[in-house]
Structure formats: structure tokens, C-alpha cells
C-alpha positions in Angstrom: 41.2 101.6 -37.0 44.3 99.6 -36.0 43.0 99.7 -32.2 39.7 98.8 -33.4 41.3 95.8 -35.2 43.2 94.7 -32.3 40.4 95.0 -30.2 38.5 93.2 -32.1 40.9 89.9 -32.7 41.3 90.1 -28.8 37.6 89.8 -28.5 37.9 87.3 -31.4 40.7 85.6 -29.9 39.0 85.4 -26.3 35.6 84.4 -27.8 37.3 81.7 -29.3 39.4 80.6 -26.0 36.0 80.8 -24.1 34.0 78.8 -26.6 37.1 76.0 -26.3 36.6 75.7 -22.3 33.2 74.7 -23.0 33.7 72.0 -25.4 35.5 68.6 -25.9 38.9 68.8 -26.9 38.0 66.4 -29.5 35.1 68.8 -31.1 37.3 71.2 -30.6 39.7 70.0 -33.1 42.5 70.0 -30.5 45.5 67.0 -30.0 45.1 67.5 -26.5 43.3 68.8 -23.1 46.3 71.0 -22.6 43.6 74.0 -23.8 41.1 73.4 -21.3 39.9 75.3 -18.2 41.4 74.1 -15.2 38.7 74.6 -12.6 36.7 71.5 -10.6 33.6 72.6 -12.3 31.8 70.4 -15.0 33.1 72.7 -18.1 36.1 72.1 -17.5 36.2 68.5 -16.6 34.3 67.4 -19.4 36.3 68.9 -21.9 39.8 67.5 -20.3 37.7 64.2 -20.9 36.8 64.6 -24.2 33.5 64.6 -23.7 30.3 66.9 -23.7 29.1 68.9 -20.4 25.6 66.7 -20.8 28.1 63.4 -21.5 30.1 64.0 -18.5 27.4 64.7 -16.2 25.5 61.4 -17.3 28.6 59.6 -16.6 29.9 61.0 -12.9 26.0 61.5 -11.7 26.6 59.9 -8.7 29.0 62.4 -7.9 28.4 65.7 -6.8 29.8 68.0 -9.7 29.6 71.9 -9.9 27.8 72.7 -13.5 25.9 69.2 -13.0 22.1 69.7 -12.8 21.2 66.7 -10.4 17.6 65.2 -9.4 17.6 65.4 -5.9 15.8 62.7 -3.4 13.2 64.6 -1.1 14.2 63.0 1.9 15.3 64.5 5.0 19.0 63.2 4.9 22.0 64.5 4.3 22.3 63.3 1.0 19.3 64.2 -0.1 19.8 68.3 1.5 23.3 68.3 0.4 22.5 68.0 -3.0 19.7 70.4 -3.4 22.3 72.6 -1.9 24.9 71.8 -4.6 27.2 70.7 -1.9 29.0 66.5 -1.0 26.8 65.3 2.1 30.3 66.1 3.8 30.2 69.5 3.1 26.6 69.5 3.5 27.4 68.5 7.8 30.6 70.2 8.0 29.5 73.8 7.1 25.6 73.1 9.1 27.1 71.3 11.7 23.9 69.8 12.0 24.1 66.2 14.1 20.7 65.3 14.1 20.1 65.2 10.5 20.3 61.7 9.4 23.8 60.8 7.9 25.5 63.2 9.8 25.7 61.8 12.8 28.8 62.2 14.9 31.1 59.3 14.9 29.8 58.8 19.3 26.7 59.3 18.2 26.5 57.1 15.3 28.2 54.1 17.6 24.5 54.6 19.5 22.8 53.4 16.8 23.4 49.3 16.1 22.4 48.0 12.7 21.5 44.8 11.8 24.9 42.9 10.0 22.1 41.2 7.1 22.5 41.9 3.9 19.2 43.5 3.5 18.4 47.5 2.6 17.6 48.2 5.9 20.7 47.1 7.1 22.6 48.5 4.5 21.1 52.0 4.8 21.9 52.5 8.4 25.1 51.6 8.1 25.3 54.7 5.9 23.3 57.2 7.6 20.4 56.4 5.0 16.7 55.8 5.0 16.1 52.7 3.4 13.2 54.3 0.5 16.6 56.7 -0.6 18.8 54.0 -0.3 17.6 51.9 -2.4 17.0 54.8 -5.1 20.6 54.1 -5.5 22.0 53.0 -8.9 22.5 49.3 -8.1 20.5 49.1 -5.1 17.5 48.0 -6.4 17.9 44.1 -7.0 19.1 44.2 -2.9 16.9 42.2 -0.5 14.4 44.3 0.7 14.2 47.2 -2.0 12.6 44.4 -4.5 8.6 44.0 -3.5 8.4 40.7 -2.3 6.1 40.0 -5.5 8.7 40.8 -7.7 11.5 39.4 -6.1 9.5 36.2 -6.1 9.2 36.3 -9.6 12.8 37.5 -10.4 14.2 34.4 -8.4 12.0 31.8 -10.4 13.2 29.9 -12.9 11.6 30.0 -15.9 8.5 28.2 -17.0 10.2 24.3 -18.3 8.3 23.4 -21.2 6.9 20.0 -21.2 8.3 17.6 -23.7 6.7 14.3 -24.1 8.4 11.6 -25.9 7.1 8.5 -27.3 9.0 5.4 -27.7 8.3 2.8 -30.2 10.4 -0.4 -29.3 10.5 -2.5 -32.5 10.8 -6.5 -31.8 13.0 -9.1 -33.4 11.0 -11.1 -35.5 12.9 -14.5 -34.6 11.7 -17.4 -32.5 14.1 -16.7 -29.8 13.5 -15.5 -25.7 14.8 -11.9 -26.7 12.3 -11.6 -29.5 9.1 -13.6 -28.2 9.8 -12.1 -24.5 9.9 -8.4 -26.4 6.7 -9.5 -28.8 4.8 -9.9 -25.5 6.4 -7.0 -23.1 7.7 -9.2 -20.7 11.6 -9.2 -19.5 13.3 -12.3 -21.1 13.8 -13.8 -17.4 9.7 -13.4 -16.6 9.5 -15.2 -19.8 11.8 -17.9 -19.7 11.4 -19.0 -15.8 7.9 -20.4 -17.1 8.3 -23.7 -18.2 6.1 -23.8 -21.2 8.8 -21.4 -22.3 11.3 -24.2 -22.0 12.7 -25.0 -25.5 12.3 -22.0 -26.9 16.2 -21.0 -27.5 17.5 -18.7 -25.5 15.9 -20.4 -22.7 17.9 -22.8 -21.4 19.5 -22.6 -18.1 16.3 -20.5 -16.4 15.2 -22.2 -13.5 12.7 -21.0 -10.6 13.0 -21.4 -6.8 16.5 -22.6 -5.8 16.6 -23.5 -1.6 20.2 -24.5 -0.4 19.9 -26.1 2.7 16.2 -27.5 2.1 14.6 -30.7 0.7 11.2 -31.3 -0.8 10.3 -34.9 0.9 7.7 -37.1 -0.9 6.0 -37.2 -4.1 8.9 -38.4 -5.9 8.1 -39.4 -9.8 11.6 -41.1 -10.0 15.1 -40.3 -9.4 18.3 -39.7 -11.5 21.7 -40.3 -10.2 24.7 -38.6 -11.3 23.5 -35.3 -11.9 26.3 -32.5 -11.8 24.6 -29.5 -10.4 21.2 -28.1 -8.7 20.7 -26.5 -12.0 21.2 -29.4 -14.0 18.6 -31.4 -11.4 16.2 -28.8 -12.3 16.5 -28.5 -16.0 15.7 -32.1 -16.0 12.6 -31.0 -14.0 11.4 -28.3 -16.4 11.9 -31.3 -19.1 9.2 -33.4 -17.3 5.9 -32.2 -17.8 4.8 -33.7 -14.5 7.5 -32.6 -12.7 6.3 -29.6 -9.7 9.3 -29.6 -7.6 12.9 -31.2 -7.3 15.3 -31.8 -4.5 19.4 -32.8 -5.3 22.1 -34.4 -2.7 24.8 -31.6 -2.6 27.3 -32.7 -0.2 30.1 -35.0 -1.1 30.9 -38.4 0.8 27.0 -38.7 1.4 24.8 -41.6 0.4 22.5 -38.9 -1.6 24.9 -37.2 -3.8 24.6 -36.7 -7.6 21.1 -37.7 -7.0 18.4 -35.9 -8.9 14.7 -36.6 -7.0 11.8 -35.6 -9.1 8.3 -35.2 -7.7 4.9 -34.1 -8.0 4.3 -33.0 -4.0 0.4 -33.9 -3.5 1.6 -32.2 0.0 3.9 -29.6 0.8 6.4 -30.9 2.6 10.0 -28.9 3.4 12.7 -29.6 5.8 16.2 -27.9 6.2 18.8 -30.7 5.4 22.4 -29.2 4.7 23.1 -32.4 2.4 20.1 -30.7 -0.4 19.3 -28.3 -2.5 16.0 -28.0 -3.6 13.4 -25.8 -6.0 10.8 -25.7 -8.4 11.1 -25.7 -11.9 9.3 -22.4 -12.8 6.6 -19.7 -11.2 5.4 -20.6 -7.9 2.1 -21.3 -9.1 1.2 -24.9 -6.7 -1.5 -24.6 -4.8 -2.6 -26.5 -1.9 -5.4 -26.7 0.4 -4.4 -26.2 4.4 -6.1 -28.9 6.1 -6.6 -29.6 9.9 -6.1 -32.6 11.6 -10.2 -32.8 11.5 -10.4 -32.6 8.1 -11.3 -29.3 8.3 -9.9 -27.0 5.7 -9.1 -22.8 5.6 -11.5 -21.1 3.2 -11.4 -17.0 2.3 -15.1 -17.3 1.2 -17.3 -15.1 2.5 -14.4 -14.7 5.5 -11.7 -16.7 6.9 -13.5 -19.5 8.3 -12.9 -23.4 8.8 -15.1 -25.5 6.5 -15.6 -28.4 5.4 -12.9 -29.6 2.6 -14.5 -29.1 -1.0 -12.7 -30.9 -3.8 -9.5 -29.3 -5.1 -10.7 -27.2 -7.4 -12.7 -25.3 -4.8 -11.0 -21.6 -5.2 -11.9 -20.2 -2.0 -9.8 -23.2 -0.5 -6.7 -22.7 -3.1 -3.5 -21.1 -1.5 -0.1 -20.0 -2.5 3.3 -21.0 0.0 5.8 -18.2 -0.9 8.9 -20.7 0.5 11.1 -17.8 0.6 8.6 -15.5 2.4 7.4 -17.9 4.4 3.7 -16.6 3.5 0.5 -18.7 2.9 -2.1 -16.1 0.7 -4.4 -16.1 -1.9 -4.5 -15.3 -5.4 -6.1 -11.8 -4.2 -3.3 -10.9 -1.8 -4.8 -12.1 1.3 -2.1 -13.6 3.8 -3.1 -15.9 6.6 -1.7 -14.2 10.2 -0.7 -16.5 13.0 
């Protein structure tokens, strides 16, 4: 009875130990892993880790563990052989000796075989001994360049739809008679507004001239004249006051004859010459126009083409032209330049 008692707790007693080895310490109830199996086998190194044999196996699968049931690639590689054989790829070669199978080439062998440097699978899989289909079965392979379909790396790399956002601006006027509000009111910038003269003396106004030439006057045409005038500016506000006023030339330079004087004039002809003593302009937009006669009294009309015709009367349109003095350009209200 006492043997069959004894035998029985040793049975007990090695049940138990053998039921311990195959759990986690901590199911186990025990402070430590000081009660676990010691062998390299997945038992016993799940339950030195606290964890479950199915835990463990999850957790190391890309490492060949004894106990770990693996999902083996169906290539012919080393890899893929070794680990239907439950062996490391370097067990797998060493016990086969087998040199032709890929990945375990011989290091003189292996220095045959040059791979590309890119960082691209098939690249990356030679270096390793590996096809590129198993390489990039890898965990973490699969966002490398060339084991993502082209489609789908395409897709991956761009950026997400932007949505459209349309705002609408409402810009509410000043209500005052002033450049800032009228120039607002009719969706002009204040200096479109104010450089034409009807605009004049409407506050906020003052000071706005057009054309200013240095180094040019405006001969002829003169209305009358107005001596000790301070500035070019001043000379043209004076301009801008006289409603018959078109263009304006001023003595600049000091010590001459012309200085301080203030010439006001309504050119019938356009007439311009370079004098460093003036500074001339016109009062607001360019918009003179002038016929362009010949000395046969012949004059330039657009209408039906560019011809020479007789000269209408000056309010004949197809014989109306623009001087942009800056430009240097004769054209038409339509945009049509005369060319040399």
C-alpha cells in the first residue's frame, strides 16, 4: 500500500514536473523560470519566456525553432528545403553539402555571381542566395521596390486625393467720397483711378500725375506759361487743373534761362525732343491721338489694311493712333502697331 502510495506521488509528482515544462512559468503559478526544461526546443523556451508554445512560436517565426510548426516556401532554395526539413539553411548546406542549391553556394562560387548594388528585390535576393518571389515573402519585404506590383506601388506613392476648396471673397467698399472708396466702388486700383484727370479733386487724389520724361520737351502748342514752379510734379498738377491742358514741359536745370518755368500746351502735333534742361509729361492716360501724315498730305489708315489715303477729318477712326512715348510705338486702339 505504502509502495503503491509512493509510486503513485512519484507519478503525481513527475506528472506535475512534466505538465510545468510545457507551460509558462507565469500560468504555472511560478516566481520564476528556474523550473523550466532546459533544452533548445520550443517547450522549453516558451516557458523560460513566460509565454505559451503557440505565443512563442508566433513571436520567433522567422527563426527556425524545434517544436515550431512553420509554413514552408515551395521554392527550390535553401531556405525553403531547410525548413521543410526542420533544419537553419546552414544546417540545411552543411549536412547535404549541396553547392548547387541556391543559397548555398560556396563562398568562390558565390563571388561568380555579381548582383546588381540597387535597392530593388532582385538585388536584394541575390545577395542572399534568394529567389526574388521567396524573398519578398519575407516579413518586411513586401513594400521593397520590385516586390510591390507596379499598379500598387503607383498607388501607394500617391498622395491623397486634395479636396477642392473654393472660397469666395466679398470685398466691402468704404462708402466715403474719397480715391480708396470710389476706386474700390468701381474695382479699379486707387492709382488706375486717380491718374485720370476727371478724377482730379476727388481727395485722395492729389499728387497722381501721368507720363513723366526727364531729359525731354514737348515743343509747341503752348496755352500759356507759369514761372516759378517748384517741381515737374507741381508743373503737372497745374496741368491736370486745366481742362485744356494735354501735355506739359518744365525747365529743370538751374542757371538756365528756362528754369521754374511751367509750359502748358494743347500739342495739335506731336512734337518731342531730348533736352537735358526739361522734364516733360502728360497730365493723365495716354489717351491723344493723332493722325500720321506724309509730306503729301497723305495720311496712314488701318481700314480695310494698312494703306496711304487721303486725310479724312479727325474724327476719322481708321486714321486715329496712339504714341506710347515710352515704347516708342505708334498702334491703334485694337493693338495694331505700325512696323518700320
Amino acid at each position: 500500500s505504502s509502495s503503491s502510495s509512493s509510486s503513485s506521488s512519484s507519478s503525481s509528482s513527475q506528472s506535475a514536473n512534466s505538465d510545468v515544462s510545457v507551460r509558462p512559468a507565469v500560468e504555472a503559478g511560478l516566481p520564476d523560470a528556474s523550473l523550466c526544461c532546459g533544452e533548445p526546443i520550443a517547450q522549453c523556451l516558451a516557458c523560460k519566456a513566460g509565454l505559451t508554445v503557440g505565443q512563442y512560436c508566433r513571436k520567433h517565426k522567422r527563426i527556425f525553432v524545434p517544436g515550431c510548426t512553420r509554413i514552408c516556401c515551395k521554392e527550390h532554395v535553401a531556405e525553403c528545403l531547410a525548413c521543410k526539413a526542420g533544419l537553419t539553411a546552414e544546417q540545411y548546406c552543411e549536412k547535404r553539402a549541396i553547392a548547387k542549391v541556391m543559397g548555398c553556394e560556396r563562398p568562390k562560387q558565390q563571388k561568380q555571381q555579381q548582383c546588381c548594388k540597387e535597392h530593388l528585390a532582385q538585388c536584394l535576393a541575390c545577395r542572399v542566395g534568394m529567389t526574388t518571389k521567396a524573398y519578398c515573402r519575407q516579413l518586411g519585404h513586401a513594400a521593397i521596390p520590385g516586390c510591390t506590383p507596379p499598379a500598387a506601388a503607383a498607388a501607394a506613392a500617391a498622395p491623397p486625393p486634395q479636396k477642392l476648396v473654393v472660397t469666395t471673397t466679398t470685398t466691402t467698399c468704404c462708402k466715403e467720397r474719397r480715391a480708396q472708396c470710389v476706386a474700390c466702388q468701381e474695382g479699379l486700383p486707387v492709382n488706375a483711378f486717380c491718374i485720370n484727370r476727371a478724377n482730379t479733386q476727388i481727395p485722395g487724389c492729389k499728387g497722381f500725375c501721368g507720363l513723366i520724361e526727364e531729359g525731354y520737351v514737348y515743343p509747341g502748342g503752348n496755352l500759356f506759361d507759369v514761372k516759378n514752379v517748384p517741381s515737374a510734379q507741381a508743373c503737372c498738377a497745374r496741368c491736370r487743373a486745366e481742362r485744356s491742358c494735354t501735355a506739359w514741359s518744365w525747365g529743370s536745370r538751374p542757371g538756365t534761362q528756362y528754369y521754374g518755368w511751367c509750359y502748358l500746351k494743347n500739342q495739335v502735333e506731336f512734337i518731342r525732343h531730348r533736352d537735358p534742361a526739361f522734364v516733360a509729361g502728360l497730365p493723365g492716360r495716354n489717351d491723344m491721338t493723332f493722325q500720321v501724315k506724309s509730306r503729301h498730305g497723305l495720311c496712314i489708315d488701318w481700314s480695310p489694311g494698312l494703306v496711304m489715303a487721303p486725310c479724312g477729318n479727325k474724327e476719322k477712326e481708321s486714321q486715329q493712333w496712339y504714341i506710347d512715348r515710352r515704347a516708342g510705338v505708334i498702334g491703334n486702339k485694337h493693338g495694331m502697331c505700325i512696323d518700320s
